[in-house]
N, C-alpha and C positions, 0 to 999 in steps of 0.2 A: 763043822760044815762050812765052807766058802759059800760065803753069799756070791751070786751070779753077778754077773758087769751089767749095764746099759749101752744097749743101739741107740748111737743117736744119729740121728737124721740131718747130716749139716748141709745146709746151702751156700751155693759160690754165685757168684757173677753171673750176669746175664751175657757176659762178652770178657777178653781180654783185659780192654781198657778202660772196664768201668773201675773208677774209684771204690776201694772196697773200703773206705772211712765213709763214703755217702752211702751203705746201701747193706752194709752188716752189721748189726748189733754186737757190742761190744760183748756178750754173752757166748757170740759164738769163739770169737778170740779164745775168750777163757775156756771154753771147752775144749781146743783142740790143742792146745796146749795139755791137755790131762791125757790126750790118746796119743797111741804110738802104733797102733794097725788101724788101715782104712781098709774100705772094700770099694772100687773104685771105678768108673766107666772108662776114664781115660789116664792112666798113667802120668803123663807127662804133662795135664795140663795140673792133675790135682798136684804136681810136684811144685808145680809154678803159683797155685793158687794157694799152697800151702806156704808157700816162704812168701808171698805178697801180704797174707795175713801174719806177719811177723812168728813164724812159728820156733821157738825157742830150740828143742830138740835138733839135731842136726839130722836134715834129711835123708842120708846113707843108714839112720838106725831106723827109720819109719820102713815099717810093714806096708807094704800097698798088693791089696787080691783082689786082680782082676774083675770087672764084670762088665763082659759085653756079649755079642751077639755068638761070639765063639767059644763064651765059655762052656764049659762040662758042667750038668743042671749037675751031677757027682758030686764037683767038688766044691759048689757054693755051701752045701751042706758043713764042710770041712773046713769054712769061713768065719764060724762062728763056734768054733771050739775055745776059742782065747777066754769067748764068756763065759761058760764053768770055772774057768780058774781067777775067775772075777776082776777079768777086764774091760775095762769098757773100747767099744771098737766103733769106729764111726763109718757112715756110709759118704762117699760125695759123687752128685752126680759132674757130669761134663759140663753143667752150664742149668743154674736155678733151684728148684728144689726136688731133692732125691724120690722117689717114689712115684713122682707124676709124668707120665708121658716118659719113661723112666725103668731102667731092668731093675731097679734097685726095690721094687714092690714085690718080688719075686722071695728077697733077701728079709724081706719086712713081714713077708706072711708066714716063712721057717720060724720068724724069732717070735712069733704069737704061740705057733702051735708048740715050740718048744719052753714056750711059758716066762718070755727074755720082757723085760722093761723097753719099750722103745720110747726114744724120747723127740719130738719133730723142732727142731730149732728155727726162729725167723730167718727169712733172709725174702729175696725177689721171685718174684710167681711172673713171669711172663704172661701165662692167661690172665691170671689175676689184675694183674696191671695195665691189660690191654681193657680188660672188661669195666676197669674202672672209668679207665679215659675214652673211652667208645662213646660214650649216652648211652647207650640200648641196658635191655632189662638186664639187671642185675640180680633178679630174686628168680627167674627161671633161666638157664642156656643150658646148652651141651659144650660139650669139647669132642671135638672129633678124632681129633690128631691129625695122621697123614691121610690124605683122601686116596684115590686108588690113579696107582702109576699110568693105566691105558688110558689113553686120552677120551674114546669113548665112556668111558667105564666114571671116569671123571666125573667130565660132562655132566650125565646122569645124576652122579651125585651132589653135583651144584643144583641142580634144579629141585631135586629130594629137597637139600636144605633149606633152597630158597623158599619152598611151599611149608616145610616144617614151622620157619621162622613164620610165613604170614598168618598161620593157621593156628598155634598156639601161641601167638604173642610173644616167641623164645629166641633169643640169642644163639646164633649156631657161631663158635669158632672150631678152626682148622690152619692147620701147619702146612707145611712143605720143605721138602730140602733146598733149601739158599739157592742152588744155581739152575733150580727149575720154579723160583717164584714168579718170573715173568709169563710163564707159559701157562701157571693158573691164575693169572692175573689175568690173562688173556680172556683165558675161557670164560672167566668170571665176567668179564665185560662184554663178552658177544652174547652168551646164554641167558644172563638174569638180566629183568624188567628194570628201565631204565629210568625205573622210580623205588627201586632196591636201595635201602641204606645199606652201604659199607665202608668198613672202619679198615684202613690198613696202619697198625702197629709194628713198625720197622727200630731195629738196634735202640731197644727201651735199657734206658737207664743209660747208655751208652753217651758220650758227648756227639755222638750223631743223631741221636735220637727223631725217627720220624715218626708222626700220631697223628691222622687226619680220619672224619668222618665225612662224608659227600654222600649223593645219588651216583648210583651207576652213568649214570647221563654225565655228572661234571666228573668223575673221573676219567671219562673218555678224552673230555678235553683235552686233560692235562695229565697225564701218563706219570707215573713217579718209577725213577730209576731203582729198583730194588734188588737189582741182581746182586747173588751172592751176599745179601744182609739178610741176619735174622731176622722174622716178619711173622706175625699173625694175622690171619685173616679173619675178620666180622661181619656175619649179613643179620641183619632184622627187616622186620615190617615195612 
């Protein structure tokens, strides 16, 4: 009987141009050098993210299966046939670690019920990273992810957060798409009390790297240019 392969869970960059010698563990190198099929968010960044980490195999023999918002829930199932015949097949998302905020959670809950090894390799957590360098609580937050597109709708949900955060003492972060961060930046600074701590964690790890915490009041003062850069948002107490 063939012993069945291992999912591993590999993480990339938080950005193009971060140094992947500052920020991946030499563990993953050596994993991805053992696989030859990925399961993948973006095609053509894992192709770039695959040869920046030195990958030996030549690129045109790498298996890459789609997973994005267009795929067939079908044929994710058909993604992970390679592991009965006891190969191991790796997941990468577009940017940090596979499964979080992430289609690739979708891939990782087939390979439990189908009874597969998953294995989670180190790499960059963007929340993780933001939450470290914030100051706010660390032993209670949420993650929200994307807040809701209507502006009204928004709105509301900053103010949700902000009473969440004062009320159980908890960390609220939330995302946005890059070229709509100025606009819940916005909201965030007309809406919440001007004694709200927030953390904005902009291009982490990145050689641009921005990480500041302030009162809604001193961010007003000084506006930080965000647009179109990765960015985390933070409110506490």
């Amino acid at each position: 009987m063939i012993e069945k392969g291992t999912l591993y869970l590999i993480p990339t960059t938080l950005g193009i141009n971060a140094e992947t010698a500052d920020v991946m563990p030499v563990k993953v190198n050596q994993i991805i050098n053992t696989i030859d099929e990925y399961i993948v968010e973006n095609e053509k960044a894992a192709r770039h993210y695959l040869k920046k980490m030195g990958i030996i195999k030549p690129l045109q023999e790498i298996i890459l299966h789609p997973l994005n918002q267009h795929t067939n829930l079908n044929d994710i199932s058909g993604y992970l046939n390679s592991i009965n015949l006891g190969k191991n097949i790796g997941i990468i998302s577009e940017a940090g670690c596979p499964g979080v905020a992430d289609p690739g959670a979708d891939v990782v809950k087939l390979a439990h019920e189908r009874s597969i090894k998953v294995v989670p390799l180190v790499g960059p957590s963007s929340i993780l990273l933001a939450l470290m360098a914030s100051g706010f609580n660390g032993q209670s937050f949420t993650f929200h992810g994307y807040l809701p597109k209507e502006r009204s709708e928004r709105i509301k949900k900053i103010k949700e957060l902000e009473k969440i955060a004062r009320e159980k003492s908890q960390t609220q972060l939330f995302i946005e798409t890059p070229y709509r961060n100025m606009h819940l930046l916005d909201d965030i600074l007309t809406n919440c009390d001007s004694k709200t701590p927030l953390c904005i964690a902009c291009d982490i790890t990145l050689p641009t790297e921005f990480i500041k915490t302030k009162y809604v009041s001193s961010w007003k003062k000084q506006i930080p240019d965000i647009n179109k850069r990765p960015a985390i948002f933070l409110i506490y107490k």
